[in-house]
C-alpha positions as CSV (number, residue, x, y, z in Angstrom):
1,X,11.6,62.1,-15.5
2,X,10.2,60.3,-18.5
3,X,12.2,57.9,-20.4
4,X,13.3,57.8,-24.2
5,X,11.8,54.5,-25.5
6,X,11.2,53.4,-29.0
7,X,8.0,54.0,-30.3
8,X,6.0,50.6,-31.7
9,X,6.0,52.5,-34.9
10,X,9.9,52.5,-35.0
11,X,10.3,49.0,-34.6
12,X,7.9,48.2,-37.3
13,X,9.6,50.3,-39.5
14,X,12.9,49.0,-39.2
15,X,11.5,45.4,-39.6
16,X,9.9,46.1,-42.8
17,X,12.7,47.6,-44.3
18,X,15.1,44.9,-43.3
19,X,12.1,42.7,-44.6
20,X,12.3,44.1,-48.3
21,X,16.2,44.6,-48.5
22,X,17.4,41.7,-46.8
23,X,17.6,39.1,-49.7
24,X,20.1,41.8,-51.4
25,X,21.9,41.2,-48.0
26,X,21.6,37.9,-48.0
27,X,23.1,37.4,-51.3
28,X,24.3,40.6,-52.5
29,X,24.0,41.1,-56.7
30,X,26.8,40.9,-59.1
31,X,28.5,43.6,-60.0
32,X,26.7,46.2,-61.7
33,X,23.5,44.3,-60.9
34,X,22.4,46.3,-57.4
35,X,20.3,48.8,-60.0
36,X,17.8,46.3,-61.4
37,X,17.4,44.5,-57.9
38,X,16.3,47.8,-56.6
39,X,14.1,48.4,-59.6
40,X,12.4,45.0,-58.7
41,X,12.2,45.7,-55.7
42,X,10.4,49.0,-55.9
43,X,8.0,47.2,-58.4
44,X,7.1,45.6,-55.6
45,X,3.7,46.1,-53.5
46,X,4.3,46.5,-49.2
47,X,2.0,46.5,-46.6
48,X,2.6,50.0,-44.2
49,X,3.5,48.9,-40.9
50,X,1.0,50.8,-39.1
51,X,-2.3,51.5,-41.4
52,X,-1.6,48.0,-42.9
53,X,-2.2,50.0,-46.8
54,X,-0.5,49.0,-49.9
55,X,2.8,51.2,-49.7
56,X,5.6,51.3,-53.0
57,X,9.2,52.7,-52.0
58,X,11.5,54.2,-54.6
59,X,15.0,52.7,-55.8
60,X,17.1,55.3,-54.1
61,X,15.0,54.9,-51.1
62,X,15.5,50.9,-51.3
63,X,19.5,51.7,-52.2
64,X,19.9,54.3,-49.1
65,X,18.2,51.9,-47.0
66,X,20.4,49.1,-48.9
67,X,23.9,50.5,-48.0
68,X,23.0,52.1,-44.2
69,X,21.9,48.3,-43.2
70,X,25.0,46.5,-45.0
71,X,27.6,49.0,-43.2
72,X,26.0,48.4,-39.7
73,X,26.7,45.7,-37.1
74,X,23.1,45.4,-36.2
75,X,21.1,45.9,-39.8
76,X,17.7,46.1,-37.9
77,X,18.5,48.7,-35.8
78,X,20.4,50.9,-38.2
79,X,16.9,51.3,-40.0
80,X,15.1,52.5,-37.0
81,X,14.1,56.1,-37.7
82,X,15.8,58.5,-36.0
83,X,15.1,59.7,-32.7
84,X,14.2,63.8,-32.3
85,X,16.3,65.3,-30.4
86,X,13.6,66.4,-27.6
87,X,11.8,62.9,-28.3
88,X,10.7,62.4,-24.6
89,X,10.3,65.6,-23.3
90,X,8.3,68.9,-23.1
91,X,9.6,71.4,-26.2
92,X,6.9,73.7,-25.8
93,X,7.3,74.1,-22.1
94,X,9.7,76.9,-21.1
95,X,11.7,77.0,-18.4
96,X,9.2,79.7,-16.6
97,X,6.2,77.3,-17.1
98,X,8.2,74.9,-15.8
99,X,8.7,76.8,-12.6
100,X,5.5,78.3,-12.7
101,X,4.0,74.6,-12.8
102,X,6.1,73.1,-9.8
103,X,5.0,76.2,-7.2
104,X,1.1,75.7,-8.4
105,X,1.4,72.0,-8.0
106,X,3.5,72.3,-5.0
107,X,1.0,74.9,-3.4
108,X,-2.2,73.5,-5.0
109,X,-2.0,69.8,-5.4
110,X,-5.7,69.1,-5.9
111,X,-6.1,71.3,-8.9
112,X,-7.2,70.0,-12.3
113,X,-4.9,69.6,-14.9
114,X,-7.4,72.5,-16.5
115,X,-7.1,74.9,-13.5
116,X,-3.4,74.5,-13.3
117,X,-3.2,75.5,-17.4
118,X,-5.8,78.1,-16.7
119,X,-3.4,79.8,-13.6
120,X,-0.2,79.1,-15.7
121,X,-1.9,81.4,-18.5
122,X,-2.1,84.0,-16.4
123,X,1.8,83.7,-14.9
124,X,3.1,83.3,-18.2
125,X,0.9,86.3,-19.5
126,X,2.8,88.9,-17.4
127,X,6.3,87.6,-18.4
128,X,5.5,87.3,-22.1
129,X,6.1,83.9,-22.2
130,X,4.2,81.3,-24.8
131,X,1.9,78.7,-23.0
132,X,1.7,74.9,-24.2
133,X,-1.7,73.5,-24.5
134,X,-3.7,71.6,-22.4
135,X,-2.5,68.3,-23.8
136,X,1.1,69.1,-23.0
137,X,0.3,70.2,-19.6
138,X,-1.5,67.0,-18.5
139,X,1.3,65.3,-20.0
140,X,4.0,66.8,-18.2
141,X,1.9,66.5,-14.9
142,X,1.7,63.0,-15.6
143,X,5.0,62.6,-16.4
144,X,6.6,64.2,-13.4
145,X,4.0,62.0,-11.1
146,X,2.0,65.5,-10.3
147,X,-1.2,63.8,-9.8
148,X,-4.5,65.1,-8.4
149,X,-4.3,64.4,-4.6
150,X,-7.4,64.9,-2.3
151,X,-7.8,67.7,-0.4
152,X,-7.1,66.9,3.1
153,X,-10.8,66.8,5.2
154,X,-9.1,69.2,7.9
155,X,-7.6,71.7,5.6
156,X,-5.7,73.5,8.6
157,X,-2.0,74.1,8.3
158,X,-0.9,71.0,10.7
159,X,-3.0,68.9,8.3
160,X,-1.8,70.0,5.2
161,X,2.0,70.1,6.5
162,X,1.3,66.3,7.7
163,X,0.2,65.7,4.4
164,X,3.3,67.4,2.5
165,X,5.5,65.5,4.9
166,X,4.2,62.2,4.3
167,X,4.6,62.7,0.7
168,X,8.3,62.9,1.1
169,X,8.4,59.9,3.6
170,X,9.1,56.3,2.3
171,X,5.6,54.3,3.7
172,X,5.9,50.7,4.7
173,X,2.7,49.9,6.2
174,X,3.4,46.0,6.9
175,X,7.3,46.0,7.3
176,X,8.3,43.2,9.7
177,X,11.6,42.1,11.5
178,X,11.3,37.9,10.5
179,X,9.3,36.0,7.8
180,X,5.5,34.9,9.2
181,X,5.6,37.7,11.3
182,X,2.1,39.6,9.6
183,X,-0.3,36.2,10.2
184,X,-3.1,37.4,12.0
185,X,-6.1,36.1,12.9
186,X,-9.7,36.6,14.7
187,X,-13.5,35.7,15.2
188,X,-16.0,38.0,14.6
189,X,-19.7,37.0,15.4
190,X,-22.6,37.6,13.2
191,X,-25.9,39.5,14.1
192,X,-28.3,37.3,13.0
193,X,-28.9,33.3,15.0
194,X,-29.1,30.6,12.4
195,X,-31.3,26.8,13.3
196,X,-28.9,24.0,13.6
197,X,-30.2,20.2,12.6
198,X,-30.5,19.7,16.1
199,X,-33.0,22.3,16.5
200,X,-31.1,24.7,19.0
201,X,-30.4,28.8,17.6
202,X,-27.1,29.3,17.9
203,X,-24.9,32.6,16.5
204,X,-22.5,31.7,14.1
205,X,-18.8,33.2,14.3
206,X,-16.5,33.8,11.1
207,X,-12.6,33.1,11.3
208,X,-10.7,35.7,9.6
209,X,-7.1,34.8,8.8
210,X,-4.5,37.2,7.3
């Protein structure tokens, strides 16, 4: 399954924000002078974090920011934005796609993420279910490692059943008993003579070591 991991943007975020307010945290106002730092502060140009425009922020924004970082341990990440709960998975995918999605892959592992959408319209037609769009689809195909395999050259049913079974098989093709064990090494000869100083035609050989 895909993992939750902050997005660049989130990280930027938080560091500008600890960026403007952190001289207030660093040395905190006198009494009744938080108001006019704020107001200085949102006088203040900023460059946004991710189109690198001029960007202003208002005193209450400056003063909500101001009090969430001074009640947290970590200040930084107390200003990251937060998370959506789905952030990381597929919202518009319902449980039926879902299904629908496993048995077409499962059945039908060379399809295009197109085809596999196009099919998945159809199942969800006849139980009145909503479809995603094709973005989400090849998203969640990526996601859940359903990439486009190759259809085997013999598509009998021992050839495909090989196939499903190797899939599910952990594949070690140089595993070994003892270290040094995989050297190998060998001569082939090439097809064409070559002319030595000496004058004689002789055929070369290659050493191949691996």
């Amino acid at each position: 399954m895909k993992t939750i991991a902050d997005p660049p943007e989130r990280d930027r975020w938080a560091r500008l924000r600890f960026l403007v307010i952190g001289p207030l945290l660093a040395a905190p106002p006198a009494p009744r002078q938080l108001g006019a730092a704020l107001l200085a502060l949102a006088a203040k140009t900023w460059r946004h974090p991710v189109s690198g425009l001029d960007v202003r922020f208002g005193a209450s924004t400056l003063e909500r920011w101001y009090y969430r970082a001074r009640r947290a341990a970590g200040p930084v990440a107390a200003l990251k934005d937060a998370l959506r709960g789905d952030e990381g998975g597929f919202p518009s995918l319902t449980p039926v796609a879902i299904a629908a999605l496993t048995l077409q892959y499962r059945e039908h592992p060379g399809w295009t993420a197109q085809l596999h959408l196009d099919n998945l319209r159809v199942a969800c037609k006849e139980g009145d279910s909503p479809v995603a769009s094709y973005a989400t689809v090849r998203r969640y195909l990526q996601a859940q490692g359903m990439h486009r395999q190759a259809r085997p050259k013999r598509a009998t049913e021992g050839a495909v059943a090989a196939r499903d079974r190797l899939e599910q098989l952990e594949v070690r093709s140089f595993e070994v008993e003892h270290v040094a064990a995989l050297w190998h090494l060998d001569f082939h000869h090439a097809s064409r003579k070559v002319l030595t100083r000496a004058g004689a035609w002789v055929k070369p050989m290659l050493l191949g070591v691996i």
